[in-house]
C-alpha positions, 0 to 999 in steps of 0.5 A, a space after each residue: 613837636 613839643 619841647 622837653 619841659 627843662 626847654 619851655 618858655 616858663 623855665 628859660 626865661 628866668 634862668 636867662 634873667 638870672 645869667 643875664 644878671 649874673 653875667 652883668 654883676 661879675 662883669 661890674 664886678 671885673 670877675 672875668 671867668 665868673 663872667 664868662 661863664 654867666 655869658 655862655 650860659 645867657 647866650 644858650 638860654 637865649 638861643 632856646 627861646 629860637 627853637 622851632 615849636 611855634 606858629 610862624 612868626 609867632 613871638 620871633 621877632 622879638 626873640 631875635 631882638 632879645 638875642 641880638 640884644 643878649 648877643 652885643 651885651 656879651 660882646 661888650 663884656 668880652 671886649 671890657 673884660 678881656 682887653 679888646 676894644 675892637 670887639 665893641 665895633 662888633 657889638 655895636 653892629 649887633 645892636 644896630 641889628 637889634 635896633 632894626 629886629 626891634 623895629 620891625 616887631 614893634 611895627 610888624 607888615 599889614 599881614 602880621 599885625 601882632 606888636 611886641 608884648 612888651 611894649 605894647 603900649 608903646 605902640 601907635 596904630 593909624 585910625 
């Protein structure tokens, strides 16, 4: 089943940029609510890009990467703006999940051999 238009990947993926950015210039900006708001609307934009219209595996290891990634960024802009520093523990283990999500699409198994785009140059293959 196909997504609505307002959930395809052409129109999610510069709207989460945009909150990304935001999120990070109100947090630089120590503009708490602001940048609360920018948090939850990055977190949802993100968790779209995980809706089921794909092939399996196709483009899933590297969107869990991104919302691991989008997911300790939100933490730690929780934990600077709003005074918890236990909350930078939280998004350290979220992003050593990341490290390992990333990982694994970089250098998928035998039987998947798609790399991440994005750093596809990056990419060692054996000869």
């Amino acid at each position: 089943m196909k997504r609505a238009a307002r959930f395809s990947r052409r129109v999610v993926d510069p709207v989460s940029s945009v909150a990304w950015s935001a999120m990070d210039g109100l947090w630089l900006a120590h503009l708490a609510w602001p940048a609360y708001l920018a948090t939850g609307l990055t977190l949802a934009t993100g968790g779209t890009l995980l809706l089921p219209d794909r092939r399996p595996g196709q483009r899933l290891n590297d969107d869990l990467a991104l919302n691991a990634w989008m997911w300790m960024n939100a933490m730690w802009v929780v934990s600077d703006l709003g005074g918890l520093p236990p909350l930078r523990y939280v998004a350290l283990a979220i992003g050593g999940l990341g490290t390992v999500l990333l990982a694994n699409a970089v250098w998928p198994s035998k039987g998947y051999r798609r790399a991440l785009p994005r750093f596809r140059k990056l990419r060692v293959t054996a000869r």
